[in-house]
VOPAGU-2260 file (C-alpha; in pm, 1 decimal, decimal comma):
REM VOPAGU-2260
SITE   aa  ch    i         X         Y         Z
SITE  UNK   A    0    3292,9   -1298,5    3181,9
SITE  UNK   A    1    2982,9   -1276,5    3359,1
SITE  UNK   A    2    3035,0   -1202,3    3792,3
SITE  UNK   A    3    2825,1   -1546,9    3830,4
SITE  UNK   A    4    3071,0   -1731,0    3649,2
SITE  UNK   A    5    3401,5   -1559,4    3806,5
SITE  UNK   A    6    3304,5   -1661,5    4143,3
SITE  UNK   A    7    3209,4   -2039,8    4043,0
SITE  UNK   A    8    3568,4   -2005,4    3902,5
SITE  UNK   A    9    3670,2   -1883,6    4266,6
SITE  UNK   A   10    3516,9   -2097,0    4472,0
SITE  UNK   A   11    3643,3   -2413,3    4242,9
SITE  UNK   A   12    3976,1   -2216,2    4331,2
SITE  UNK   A   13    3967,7   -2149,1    4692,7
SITE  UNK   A   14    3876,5   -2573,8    4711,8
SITE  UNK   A   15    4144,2   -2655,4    4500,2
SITE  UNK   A   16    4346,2   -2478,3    4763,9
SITE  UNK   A   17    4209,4   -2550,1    5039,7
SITE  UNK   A   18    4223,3   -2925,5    4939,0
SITE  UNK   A   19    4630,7   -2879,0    4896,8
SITE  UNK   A   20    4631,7   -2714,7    5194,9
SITE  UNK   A   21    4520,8   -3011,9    5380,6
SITE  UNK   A   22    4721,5   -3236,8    5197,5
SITE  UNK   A   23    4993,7   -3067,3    5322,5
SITE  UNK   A   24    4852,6   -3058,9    5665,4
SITE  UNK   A   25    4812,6   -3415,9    5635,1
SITE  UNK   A   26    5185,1   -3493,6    5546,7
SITE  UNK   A   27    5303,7   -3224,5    5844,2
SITE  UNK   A   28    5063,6   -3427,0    6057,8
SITE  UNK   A   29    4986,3   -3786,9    5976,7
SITE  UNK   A   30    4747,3   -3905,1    6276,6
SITE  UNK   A   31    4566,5   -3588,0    6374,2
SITE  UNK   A   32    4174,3   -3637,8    6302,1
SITE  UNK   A   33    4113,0   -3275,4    6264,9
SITE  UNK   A   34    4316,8   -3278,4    5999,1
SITE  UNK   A   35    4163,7   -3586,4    5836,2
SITE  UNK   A   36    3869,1   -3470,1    5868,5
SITE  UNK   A   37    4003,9   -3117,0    5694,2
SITE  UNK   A   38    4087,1   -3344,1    5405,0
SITE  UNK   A   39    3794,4   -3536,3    5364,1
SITE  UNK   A   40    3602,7   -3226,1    5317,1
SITE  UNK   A   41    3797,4   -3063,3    5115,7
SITE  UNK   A   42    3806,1   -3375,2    4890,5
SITE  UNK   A   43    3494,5   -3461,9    4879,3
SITE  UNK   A   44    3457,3   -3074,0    4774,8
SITE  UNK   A   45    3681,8   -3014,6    4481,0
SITE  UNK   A   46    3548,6   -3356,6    4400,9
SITE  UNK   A   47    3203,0   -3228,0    4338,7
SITE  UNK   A   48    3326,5   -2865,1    4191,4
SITE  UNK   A   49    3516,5   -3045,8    3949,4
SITE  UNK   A   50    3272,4   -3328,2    3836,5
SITE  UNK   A   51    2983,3   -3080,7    3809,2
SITE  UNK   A   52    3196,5   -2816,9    3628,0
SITE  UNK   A   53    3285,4   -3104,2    3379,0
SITE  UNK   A   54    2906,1   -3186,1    3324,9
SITE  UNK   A   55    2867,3   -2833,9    3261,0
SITE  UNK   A   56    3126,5   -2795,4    3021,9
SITE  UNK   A   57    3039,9   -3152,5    2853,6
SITE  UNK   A   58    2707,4   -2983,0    2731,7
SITE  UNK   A   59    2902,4   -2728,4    2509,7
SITE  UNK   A   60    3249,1   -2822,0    2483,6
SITE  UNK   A   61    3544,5   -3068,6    2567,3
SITE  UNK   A   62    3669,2   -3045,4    2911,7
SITE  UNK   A   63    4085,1   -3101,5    2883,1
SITE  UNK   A   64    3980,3   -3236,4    2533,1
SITE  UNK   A   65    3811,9   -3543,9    2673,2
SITE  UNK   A   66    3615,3   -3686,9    2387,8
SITE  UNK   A   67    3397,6   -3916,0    2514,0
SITE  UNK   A   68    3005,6   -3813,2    2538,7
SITE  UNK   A   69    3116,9   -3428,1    2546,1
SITE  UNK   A   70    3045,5   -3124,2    2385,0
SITE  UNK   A   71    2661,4   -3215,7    2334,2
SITE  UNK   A   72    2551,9   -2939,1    2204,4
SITE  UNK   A   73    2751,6   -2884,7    1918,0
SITE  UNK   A   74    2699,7   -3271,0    1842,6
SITE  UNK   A   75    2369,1   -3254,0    1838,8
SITE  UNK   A   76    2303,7   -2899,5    1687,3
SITE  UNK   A   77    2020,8   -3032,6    1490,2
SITE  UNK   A   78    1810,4   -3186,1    1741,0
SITE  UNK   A   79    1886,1   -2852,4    1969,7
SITE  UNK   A   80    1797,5   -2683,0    1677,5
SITE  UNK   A   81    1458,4   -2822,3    1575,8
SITE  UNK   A   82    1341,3   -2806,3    1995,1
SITE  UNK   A   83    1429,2   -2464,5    2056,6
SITE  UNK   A   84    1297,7   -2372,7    1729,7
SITE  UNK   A   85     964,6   -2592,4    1842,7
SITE  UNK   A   86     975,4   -2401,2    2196,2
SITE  UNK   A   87     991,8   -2097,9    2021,5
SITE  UNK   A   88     718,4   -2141,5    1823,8
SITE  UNK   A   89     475,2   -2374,5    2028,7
SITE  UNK   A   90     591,2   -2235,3    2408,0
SITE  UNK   A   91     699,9   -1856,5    2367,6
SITE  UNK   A   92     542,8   -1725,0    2073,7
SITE  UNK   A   93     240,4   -2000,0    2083,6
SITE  UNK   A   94     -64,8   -1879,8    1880,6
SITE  UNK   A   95    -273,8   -1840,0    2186,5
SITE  UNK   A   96      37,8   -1621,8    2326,5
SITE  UNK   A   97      -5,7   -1354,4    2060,4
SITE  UNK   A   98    -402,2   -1396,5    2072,4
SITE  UNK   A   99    -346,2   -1270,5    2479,3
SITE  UNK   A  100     -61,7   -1081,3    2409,1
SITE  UNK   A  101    -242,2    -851,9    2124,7
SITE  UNK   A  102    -604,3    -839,4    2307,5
SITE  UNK   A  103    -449,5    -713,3    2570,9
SITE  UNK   A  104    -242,4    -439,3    2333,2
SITE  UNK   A  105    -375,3     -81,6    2201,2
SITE  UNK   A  106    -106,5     -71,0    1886,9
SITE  UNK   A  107    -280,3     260,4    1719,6
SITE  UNK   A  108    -285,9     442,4    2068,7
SITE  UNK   A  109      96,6     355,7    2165,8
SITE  UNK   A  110     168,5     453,4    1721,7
SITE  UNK   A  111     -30,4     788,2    1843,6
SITE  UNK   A  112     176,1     866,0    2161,9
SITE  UNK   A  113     472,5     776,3    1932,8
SITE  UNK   A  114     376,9    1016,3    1630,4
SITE  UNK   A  115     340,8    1301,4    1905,2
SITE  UNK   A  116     689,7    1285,8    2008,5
SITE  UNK   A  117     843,9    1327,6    1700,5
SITE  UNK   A  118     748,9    1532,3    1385,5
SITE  UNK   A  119     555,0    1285,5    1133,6
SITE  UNK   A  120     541,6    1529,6     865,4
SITE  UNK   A  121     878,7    1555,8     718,4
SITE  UNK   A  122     843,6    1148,1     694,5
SITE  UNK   A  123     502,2    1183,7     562,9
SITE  UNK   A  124     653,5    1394,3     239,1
SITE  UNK   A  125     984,3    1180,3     239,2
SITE  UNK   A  126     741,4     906,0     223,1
SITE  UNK   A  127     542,8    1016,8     -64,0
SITE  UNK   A  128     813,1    1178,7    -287,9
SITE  UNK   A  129    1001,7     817,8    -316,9
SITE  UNK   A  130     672,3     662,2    -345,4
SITE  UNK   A  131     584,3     896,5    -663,9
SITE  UNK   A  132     995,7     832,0    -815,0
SITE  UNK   A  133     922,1     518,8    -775,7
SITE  UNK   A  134     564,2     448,8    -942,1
SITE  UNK   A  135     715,7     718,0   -1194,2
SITE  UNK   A  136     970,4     436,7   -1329,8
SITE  UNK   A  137     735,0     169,4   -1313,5
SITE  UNK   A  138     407,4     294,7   -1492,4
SITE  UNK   A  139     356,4     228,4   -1865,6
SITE  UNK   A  140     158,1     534,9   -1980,2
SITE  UNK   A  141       7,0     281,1   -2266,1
SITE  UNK   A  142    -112,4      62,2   -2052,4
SITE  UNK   A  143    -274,2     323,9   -1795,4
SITE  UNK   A  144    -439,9     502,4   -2125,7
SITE  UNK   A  145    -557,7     136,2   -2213,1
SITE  UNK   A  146    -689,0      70,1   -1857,8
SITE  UNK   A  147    -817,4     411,2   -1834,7
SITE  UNK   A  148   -1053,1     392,4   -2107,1
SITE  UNK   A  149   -1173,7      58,7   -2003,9
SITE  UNK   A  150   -1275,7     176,3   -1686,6
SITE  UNK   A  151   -1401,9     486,4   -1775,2
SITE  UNK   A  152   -1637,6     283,8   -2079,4
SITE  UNK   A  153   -1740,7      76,1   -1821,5
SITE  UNK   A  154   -1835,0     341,8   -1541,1
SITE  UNK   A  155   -1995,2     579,3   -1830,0
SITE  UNK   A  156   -2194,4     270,3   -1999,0
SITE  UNK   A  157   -2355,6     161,0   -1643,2
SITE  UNK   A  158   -2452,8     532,1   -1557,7
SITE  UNK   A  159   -2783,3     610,5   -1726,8
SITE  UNK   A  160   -2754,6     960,9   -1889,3
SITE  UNK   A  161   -3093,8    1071,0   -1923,2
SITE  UNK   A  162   -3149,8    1196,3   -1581,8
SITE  UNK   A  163   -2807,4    1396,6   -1617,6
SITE  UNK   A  164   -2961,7    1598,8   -1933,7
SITE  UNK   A  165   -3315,0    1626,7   -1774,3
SITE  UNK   A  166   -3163,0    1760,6   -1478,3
SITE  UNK   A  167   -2894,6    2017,5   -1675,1
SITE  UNK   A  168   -3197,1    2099,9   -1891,4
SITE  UNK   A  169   -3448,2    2222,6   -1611,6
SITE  UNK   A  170   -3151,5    2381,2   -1388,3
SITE  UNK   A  171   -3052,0    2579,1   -1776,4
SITE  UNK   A  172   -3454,5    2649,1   -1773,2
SITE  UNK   A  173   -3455,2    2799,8   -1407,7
SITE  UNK   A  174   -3161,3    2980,0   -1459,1
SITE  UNK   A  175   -3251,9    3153,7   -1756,9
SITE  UNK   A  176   -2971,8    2989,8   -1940,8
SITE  UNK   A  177   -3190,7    2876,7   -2234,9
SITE  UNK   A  178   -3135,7    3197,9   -2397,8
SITE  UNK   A  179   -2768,8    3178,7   -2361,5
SITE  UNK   A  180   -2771,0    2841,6   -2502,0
SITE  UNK   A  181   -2997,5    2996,0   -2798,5
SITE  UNK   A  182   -2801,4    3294,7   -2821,5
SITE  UNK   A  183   -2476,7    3073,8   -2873,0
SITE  UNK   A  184   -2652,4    2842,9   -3104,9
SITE  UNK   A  185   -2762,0    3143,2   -3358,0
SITE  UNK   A  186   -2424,7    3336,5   -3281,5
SITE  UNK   A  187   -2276,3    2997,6   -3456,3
SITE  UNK   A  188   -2522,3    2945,1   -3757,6
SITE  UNK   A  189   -2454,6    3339,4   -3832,4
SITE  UNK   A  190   -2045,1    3243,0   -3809,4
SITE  UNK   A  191   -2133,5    2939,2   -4108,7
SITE  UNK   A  192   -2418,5    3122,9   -4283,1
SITE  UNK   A  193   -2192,6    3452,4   -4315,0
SITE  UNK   A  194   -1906,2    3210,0   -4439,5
SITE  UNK   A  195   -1791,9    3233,3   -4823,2
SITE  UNK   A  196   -1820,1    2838,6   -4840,8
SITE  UNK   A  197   -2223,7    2894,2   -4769,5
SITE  UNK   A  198   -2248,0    3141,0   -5081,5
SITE  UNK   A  199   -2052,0    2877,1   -5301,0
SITE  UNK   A  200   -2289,1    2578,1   -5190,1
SITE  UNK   A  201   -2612,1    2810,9   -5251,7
SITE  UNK   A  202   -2439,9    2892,7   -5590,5
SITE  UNK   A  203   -2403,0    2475,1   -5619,9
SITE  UNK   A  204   -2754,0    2420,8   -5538,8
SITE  UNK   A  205   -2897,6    2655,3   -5777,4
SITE  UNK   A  206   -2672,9    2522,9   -6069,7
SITE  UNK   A  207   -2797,4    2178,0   -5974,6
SITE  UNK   A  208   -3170,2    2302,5   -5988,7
SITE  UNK   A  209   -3110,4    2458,6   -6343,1
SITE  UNK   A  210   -2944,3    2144,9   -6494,3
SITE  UNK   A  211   -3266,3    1929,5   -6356,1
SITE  UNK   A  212   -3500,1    2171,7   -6515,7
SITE  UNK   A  213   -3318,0    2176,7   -6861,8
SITE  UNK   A  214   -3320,4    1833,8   -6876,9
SITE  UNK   A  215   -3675,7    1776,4   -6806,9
SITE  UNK   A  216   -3785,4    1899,6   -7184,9
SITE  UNK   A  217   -3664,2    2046,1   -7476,8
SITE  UNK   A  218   -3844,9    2428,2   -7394,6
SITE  UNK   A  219   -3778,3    2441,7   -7070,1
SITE  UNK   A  220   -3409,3    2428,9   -7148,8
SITE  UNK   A  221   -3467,3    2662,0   -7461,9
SITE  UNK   A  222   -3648,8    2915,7   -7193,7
SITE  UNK   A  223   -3389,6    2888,6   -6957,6
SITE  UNK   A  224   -3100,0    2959,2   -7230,1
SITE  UNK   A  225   -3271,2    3221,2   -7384,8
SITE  UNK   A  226   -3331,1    3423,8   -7034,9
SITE  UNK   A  227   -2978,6    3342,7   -6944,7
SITE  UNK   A  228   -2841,4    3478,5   -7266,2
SITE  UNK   A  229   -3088,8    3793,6   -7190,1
SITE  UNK   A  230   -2946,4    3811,6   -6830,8
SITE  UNK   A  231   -3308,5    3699,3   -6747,6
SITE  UNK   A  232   -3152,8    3449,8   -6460,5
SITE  UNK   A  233   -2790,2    3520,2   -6327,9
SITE  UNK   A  234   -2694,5    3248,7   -6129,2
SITE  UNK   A  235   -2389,6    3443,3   -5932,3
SITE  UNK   A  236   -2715,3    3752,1   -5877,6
SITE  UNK   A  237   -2912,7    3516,5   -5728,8
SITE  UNK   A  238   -2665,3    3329,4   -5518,6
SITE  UNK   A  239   -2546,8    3655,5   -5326,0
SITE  UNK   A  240   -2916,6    3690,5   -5332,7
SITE  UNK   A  241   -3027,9    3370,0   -5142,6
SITE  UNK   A  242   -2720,7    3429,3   -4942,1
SITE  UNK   A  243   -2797,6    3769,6   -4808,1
SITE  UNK   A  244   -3128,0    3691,9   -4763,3
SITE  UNK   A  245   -3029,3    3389,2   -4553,9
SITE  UNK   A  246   -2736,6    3627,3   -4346,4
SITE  UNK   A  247   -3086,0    3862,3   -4234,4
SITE  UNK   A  248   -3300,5    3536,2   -4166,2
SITE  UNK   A  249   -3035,1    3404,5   -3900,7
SITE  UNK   A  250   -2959,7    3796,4   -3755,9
SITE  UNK   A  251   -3400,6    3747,8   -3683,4
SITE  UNK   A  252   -3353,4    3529,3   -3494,5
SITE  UNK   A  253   -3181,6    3714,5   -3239,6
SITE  UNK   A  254   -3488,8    3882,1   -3181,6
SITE  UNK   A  255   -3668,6    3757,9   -2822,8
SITE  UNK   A  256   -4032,4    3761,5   -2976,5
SITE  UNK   A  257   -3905,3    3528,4   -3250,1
SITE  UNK   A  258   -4099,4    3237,4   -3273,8
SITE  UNK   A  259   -3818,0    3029,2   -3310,6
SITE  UNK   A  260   -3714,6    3145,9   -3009,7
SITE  UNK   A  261   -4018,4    3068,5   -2842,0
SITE  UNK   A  262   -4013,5    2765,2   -2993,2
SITE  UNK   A  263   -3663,9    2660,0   -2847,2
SITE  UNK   A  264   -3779,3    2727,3   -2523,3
SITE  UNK   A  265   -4126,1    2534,9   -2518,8
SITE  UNK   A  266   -3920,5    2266,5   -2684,6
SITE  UNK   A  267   -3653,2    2260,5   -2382,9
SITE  UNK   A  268   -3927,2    2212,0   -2165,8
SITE  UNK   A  269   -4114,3    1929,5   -2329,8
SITE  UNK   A  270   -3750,5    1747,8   -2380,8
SITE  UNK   A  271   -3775,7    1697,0   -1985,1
SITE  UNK   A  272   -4089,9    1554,0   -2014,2
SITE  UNK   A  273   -3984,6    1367,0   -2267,4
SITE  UNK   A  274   -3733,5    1224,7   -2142,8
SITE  UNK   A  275   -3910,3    1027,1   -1917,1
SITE  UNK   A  276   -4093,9     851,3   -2152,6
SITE  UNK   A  277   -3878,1     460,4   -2235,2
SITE  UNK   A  278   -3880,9     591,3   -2616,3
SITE  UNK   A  279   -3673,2     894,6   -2550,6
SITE  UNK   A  280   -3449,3     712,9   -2258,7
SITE  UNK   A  281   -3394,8     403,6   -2489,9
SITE  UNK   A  282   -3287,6     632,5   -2783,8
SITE  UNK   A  283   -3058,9     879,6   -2577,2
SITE  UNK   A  284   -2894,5     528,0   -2407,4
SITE  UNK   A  285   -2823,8     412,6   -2731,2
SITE  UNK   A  286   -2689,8     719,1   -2859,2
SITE  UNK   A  287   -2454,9     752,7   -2574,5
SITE  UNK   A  288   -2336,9     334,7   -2617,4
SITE  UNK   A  289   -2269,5     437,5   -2959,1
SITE  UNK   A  290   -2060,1     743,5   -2905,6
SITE  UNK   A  291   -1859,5     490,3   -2628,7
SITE  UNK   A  292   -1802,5     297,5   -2910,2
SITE  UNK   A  293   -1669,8     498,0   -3115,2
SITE  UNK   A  294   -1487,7     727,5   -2893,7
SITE  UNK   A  295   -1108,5     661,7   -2826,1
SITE  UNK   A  296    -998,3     778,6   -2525,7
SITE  UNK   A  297    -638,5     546,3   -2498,6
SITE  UNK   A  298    -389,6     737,0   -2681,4
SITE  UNK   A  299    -543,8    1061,3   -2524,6
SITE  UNK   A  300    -514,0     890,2   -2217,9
SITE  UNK   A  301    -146,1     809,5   -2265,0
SITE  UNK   A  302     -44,9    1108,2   -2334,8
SITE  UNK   A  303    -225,7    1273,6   -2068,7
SITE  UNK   A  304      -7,0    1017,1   -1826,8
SITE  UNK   A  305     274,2    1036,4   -1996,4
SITE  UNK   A  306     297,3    1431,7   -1933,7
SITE  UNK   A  307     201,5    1381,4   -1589,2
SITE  UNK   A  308     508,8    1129,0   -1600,3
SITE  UNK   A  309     774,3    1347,3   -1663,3
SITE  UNK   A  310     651,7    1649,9   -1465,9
SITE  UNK   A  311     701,1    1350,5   -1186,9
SITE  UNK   A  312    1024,2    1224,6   -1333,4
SITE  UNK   A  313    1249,7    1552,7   -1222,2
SITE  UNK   A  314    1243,4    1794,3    -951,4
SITE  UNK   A  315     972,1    2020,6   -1047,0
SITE  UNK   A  316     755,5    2247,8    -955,1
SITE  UNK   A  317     498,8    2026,6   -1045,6
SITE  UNK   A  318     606,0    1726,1    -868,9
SITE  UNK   A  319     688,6    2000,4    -546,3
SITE  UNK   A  320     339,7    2092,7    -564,4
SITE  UNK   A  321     181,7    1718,0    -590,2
SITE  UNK   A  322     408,3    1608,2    -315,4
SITE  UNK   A  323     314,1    1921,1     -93,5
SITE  UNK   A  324     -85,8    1890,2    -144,3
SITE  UNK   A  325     -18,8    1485,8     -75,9
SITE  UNK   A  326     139,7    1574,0     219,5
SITE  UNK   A  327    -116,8    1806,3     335,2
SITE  UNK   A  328    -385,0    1607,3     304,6
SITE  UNK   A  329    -190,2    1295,4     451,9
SITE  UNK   A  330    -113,2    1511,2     763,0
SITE  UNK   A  331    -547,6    1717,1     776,6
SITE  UNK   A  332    -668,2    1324,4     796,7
SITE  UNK   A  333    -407,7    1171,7     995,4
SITE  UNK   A  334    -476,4    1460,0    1259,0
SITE  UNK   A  335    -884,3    1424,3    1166,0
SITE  UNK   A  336    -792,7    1004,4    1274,8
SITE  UNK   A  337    -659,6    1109,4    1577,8
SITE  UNK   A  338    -953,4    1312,8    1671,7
SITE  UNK   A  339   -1200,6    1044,0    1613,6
SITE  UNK   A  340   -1216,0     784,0    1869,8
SITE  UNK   A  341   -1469,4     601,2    1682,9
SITE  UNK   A  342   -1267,0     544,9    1394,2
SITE  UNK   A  343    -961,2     455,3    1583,9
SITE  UNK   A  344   -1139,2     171,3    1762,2
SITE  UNK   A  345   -1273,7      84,0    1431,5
SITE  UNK   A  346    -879,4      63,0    1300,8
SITE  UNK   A  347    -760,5    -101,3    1620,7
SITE  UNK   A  348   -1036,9    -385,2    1532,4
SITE  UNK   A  349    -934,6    -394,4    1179,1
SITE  UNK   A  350    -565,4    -410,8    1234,0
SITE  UNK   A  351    -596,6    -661,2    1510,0
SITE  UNK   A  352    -825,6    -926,1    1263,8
SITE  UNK   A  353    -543,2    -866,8     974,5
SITE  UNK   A  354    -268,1    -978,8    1261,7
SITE  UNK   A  355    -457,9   -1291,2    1356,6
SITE  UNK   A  356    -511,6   -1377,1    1007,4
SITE  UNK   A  357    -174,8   -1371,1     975,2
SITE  UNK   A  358     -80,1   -1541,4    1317,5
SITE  UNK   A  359    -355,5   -1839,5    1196,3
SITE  UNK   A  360    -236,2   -1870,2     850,0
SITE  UNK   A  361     147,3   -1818,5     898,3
SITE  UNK   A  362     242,9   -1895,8    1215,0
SITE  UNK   A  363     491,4   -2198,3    1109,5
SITE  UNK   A  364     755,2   -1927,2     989,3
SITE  UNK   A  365     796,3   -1847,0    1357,3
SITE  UNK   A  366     985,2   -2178,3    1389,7
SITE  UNK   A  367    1115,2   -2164,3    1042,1
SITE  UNK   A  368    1293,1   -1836,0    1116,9
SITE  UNK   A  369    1414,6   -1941,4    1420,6
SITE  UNK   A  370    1555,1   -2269,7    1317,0
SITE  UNK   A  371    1744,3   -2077,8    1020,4
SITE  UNK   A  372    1857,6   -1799,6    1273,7
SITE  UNK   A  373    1970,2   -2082,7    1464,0
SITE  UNK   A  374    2160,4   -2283,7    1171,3
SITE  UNK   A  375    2297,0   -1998,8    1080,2
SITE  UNK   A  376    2541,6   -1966,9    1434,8
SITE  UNK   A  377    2875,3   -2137,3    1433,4
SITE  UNK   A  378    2910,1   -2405,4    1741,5
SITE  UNK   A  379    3071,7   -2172,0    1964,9
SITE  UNK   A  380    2780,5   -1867,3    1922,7
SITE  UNK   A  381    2527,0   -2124,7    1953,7
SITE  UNK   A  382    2700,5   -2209,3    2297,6
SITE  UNK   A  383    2701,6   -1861,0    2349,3
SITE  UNK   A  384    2382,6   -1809,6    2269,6
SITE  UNK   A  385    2238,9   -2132,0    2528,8
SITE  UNK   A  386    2456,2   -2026,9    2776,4
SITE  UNK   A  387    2347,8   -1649,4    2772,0
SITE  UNK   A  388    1955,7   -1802,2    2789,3
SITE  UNK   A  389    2068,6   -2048,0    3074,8
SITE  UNK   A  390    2175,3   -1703,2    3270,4
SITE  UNK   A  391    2335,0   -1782,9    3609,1
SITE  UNK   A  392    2192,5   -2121,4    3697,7
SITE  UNK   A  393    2498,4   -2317,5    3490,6
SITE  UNK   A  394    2717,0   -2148,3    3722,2
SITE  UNK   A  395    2529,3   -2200,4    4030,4
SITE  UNK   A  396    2545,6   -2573,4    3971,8
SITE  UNK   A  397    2942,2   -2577,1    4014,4
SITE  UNK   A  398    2875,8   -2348,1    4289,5
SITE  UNK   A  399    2648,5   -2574,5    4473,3
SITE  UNK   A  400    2872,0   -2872,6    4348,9
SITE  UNK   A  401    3148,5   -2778,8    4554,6
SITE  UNK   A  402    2924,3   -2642,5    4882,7
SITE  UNK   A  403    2711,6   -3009,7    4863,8
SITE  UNK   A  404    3076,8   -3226,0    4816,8
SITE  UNK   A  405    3209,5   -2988,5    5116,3
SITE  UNK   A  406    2887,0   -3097,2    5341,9
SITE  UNK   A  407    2878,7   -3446,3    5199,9
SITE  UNK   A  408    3240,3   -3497,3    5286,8
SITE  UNK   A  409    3167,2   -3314,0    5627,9
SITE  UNK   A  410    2930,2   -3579,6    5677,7
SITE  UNK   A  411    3145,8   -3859,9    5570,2
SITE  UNK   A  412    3444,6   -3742,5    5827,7
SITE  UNK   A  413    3181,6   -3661,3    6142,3
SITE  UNK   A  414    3057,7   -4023,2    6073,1
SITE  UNK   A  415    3394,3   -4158,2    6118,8
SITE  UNK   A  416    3519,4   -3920,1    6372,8
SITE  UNK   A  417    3213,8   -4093,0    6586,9
């Protein structure tokens, strides 16, 4: 019980008393004026201590279990409800309240002061290894290989590629990388020229050629028997031939006076030129739309996430690592933020708009929350509750009840004492 409300208790009390007293006085001493007077006062005291503690008590309960007009509150819980949910809303917490209050607040530099006296970091990486568990059992690697290769189709197709391979082309050209290029070119035509495979399609080729000639006329295919049958053409002698011959063409062209080689180079160079030209752009554009549309990057995609996806799932190394360069970088920009005044007015700006928007566009769930806070007390904590807001003055009003019946029955007995 509160100290306010013990001695309005008291004082109601000490008048109770002090109006027996005088009653008693009274009897002892029927005619005496002082002691009329005595109980006059003392009457008209406890009179108004008890008639303004029953007004008091009315509001939020029944006095002696009078039922008449008493315990208001709790009768009319809905009506109290709905005003000191609208007080709330339109009188405390009004929108131009929390327009003043938040101009006149710095949130990121009091979230600064905060961060600096405790240690953000093990929260940071707490933060971001439940953040990664959870997206972990929530993304569909199917759908993120599907998405994936949408976006990427989209970014690739609106990026032009030509000035990409003009400019790898001239840095390959100052850099002396043609000949590597070259060099790797001819390195794999010798790997397929030196390949059995070659010698069997040469052998192919030339069995086509003889069949065409034999059928062209009757002596050409009588010449080509009769030198065949005379070993005059040998088809396997003459396809290691061709073959061999071919193996020593290629191994030329490793040779940096070749004029292939030349060739490449000059060619290279006249490619970037080329390039310029709407011909060569439209034709390399197209090429590259048609290899998009072709291409099918989902499944690789999928399984690229879905790997990525269970190196997340379970404590890993992997996952470790991801959390612990996260982290890192979280904490180099948060400290990088905190550096940069610039930025952090920019933020402060930012954050404060998003509030308003808020306040503007939601500001009925002030009341709303408040009126189901509210519903949500029984009788007796909402009486509680008003009295706890009231404070001290409910009390003071028995108080003064019994000082203002004490001086109005002071008055009554000096005005007929006189």
């Amino acid at each position: 019980m509160k100290a306010v409300k013990r001695r309005a208790n008291a004082v109601l009390a000490a008048a109770a008393v002090l109006f027996v007293i005088a009653l008693i006085l009274k009897i002892q001493y029927p005619g005496n004026d002082l002691v009329n007077a005595l109980l006059t006062v003392t009457e008209a005291s406890l009179a108004g201590g008890v008639a303004d503690w029953f007004a008091v008590t009315a509001l939020f309960r029944r006095p002696l279990g009078f039922p008449y007009h008493t315990a208001l509150i709790p009768r009319n819980r809905e009506r109290v409800t709905r005003a000191l949910a609208h007080a709330v809303e339109q009188d405390f917490l009004s929108k131009q309240a929390i327009k003043d209050r938040l101009s006149q607040a710095n949130l990121l530099k009091k979230f600064i002061a905060y961060s600096q006296a405790i240690s953000l970091r093990p929260l940071i990486r707490t933060f971001i290894e439940k953040t990664i568990i959870e997206l972990v059992e929530t993304i569909d690697p199917h759908t993120v290989g599907r998405l994936g290769e949408r976006v990427c189709k989209i970014i690739l197709k609106r990026q032009s590629l030509v000035p990409h391979v003009a400019a790898g082309i001239s840095w390959a050209l100052r850099q002396g990388k043609d000949k590597e290029i070259y060099y790797l070119l001819v390195d794999k035509l010798a790997d397929w020229v030196g390949r059995p495979q070659t010698r069997d399609a040469i052998w192919g080729y030339l069995e086509h050629i003889e069949k065409d000639s034999a059928n062209k006329s009757w002596l050409v295919a009588l010449v080509t028997g009769f030198m065949e049958m005379t070993d005059g053409i040998n088809l396997d002698d003459a396809a290691d031939a061709l073959h061999q011959e071919l193996i020593n063409s290629v191994a030329e062209l490793r040779n940096e006076q070749h004029p292939v080689q030349l060739w490449f180079r000059d060619e290279l160079g006249g490619i970037v030129a080329k390039l310029e030209t709407p011909e060569w752009t439209n034709a390399v554009e197209n090429w590259k739309d048609g290899l998009l549309s072709r291409l099918e990057m989902a499944e690789p995609l999928a399984a690229l996430t879905e790997t990525v996806l269970l190196a997340c799932k379970q404590p890993t190394i992997y996952r470790d690592y991801a959390v612990d360069w996260l982290t890192v970088q979280a904490a180099s920009y948060w400290r990088q933020f905190k550096e940069n005044s610039l930025l952090q007015s920019q933020a402060e700006d930012y954050i404060k708009m998003l509030v308003l928007k808020v306040v503007d566009r939601e500001h009925a769930l002030i009341g709303e929350i408040a009126s189901r806070a509210l519903n949500k007390l029984s009788d007796e904590a909402l009486n509680r509750f008003i009295e706890d807001k009231a404070g001290e003055d409910l009390d003071w009003i028995r108080i003064n009840g019994v000082i203002i019946g004490g001086l109005v029955g002071a008055g009554l007995a000096a005005a007929r004492f006189f």
